[in-house]
C-alpha positions in Angstrom: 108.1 118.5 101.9 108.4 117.9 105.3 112.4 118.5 105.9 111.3 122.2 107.4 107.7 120.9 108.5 107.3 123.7 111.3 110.5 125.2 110.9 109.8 127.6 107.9 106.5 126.5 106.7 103.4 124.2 108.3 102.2 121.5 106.1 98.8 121.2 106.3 98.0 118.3 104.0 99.7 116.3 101.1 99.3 113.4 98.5 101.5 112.6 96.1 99.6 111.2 92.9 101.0 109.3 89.9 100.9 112.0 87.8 100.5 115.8 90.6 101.0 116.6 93.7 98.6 118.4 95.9 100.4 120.4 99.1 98.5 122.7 101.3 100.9 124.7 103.5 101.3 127.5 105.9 104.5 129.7 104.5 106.0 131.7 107.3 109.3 133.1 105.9 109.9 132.5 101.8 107.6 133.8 99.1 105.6 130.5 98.0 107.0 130.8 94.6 110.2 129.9 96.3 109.1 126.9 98.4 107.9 125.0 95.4 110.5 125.8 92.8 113.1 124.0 96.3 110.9 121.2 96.7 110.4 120.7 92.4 114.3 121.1 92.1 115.0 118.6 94.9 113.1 116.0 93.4 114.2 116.4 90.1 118.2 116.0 91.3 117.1 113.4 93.3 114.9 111.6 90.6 117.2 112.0 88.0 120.1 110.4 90.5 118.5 107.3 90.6 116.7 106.9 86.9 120.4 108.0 85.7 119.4 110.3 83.4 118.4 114.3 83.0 114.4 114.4 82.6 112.4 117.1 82.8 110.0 116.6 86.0 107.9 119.3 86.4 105.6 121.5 84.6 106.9 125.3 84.7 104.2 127.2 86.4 101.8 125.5 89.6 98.7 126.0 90.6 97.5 128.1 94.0 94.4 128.9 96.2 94.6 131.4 99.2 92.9 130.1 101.9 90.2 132.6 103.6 89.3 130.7 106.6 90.2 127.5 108.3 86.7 125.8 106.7 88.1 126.5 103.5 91.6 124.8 104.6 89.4 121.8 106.1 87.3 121.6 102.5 90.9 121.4 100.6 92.6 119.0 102.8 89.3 116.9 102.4 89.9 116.8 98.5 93.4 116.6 98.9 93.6 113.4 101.0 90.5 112.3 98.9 92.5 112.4 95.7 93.7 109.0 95.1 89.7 107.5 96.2 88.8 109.6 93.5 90.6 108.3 91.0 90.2 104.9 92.1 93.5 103.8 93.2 92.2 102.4 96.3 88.8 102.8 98.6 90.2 104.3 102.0 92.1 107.7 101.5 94.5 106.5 104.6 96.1 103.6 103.0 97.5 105.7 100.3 101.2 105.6 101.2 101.9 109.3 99.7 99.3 111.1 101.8 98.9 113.1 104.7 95.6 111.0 105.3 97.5 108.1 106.4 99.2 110.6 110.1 95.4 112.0 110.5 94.1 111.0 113.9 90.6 109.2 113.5 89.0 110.8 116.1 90.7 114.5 116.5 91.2 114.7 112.3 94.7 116.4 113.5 97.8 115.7 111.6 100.2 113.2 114.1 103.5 113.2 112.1 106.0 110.9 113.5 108.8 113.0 115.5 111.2 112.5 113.2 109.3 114.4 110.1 108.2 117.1 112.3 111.3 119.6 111.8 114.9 118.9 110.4 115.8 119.9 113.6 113.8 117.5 115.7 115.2 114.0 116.6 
């Protein structure tokens, strides 16, 4: 998700559950339709690579929200980064390894990506 991390999109917030993902983004220059179905086939090449075998990955369709305003974007990165203390895999959202809670700053709530995840073009 983050190859093209402000690039051709902003990812706002992420987590990566057992069984969903939850991805809040910005999309600058592709339909969203088109983000998702890259990011769904890359995984699915990729997962099969390594289980050895051709499984189907993903449901068809997704599910999406317009954002009106940035409290609405603060409210669903909140649940989004909340998702795994929800379902009880663990009591602080920032130790889930598969989450955007684990880069958010403490104090400023910002997302701090390392520099290497910030744009396939960044060193």
């Amino acid at each position: 998700m983050l190859h093209f991390h402000r690039e051709r999109y902003e990812v706002l917030g992420w987590c990566v559950m057992p069984n969903h993902v939850h991805v809040l983004v910005h999309v600058w220059r592709m339909p969203l339709s088109k983000l998702v179905q890259s990011w769904k086939s890359y995984v699915a090449v990729r997962a099969n690579e390594i289980l050895r075998q051709r499984k189907r990955f993903w449901e068809p369709e997704y599910r999406d929200t317009f954002m009106l305003n940035e409290k609405q974007e603060q409210t669903a990165i909140n649940y989004i980064e909340n998702n795994p203390s929800k379902a009880r895999l663990l009591t602080r959202p920032w130790e889930w390894p598969y989450s955007s809670a684990r880069f958010r700053s403490p104090k400023t709530r910002e997302l701090v990506l390392p520099s290497g995840a910030q744009s396939s073009s960044s060193a």
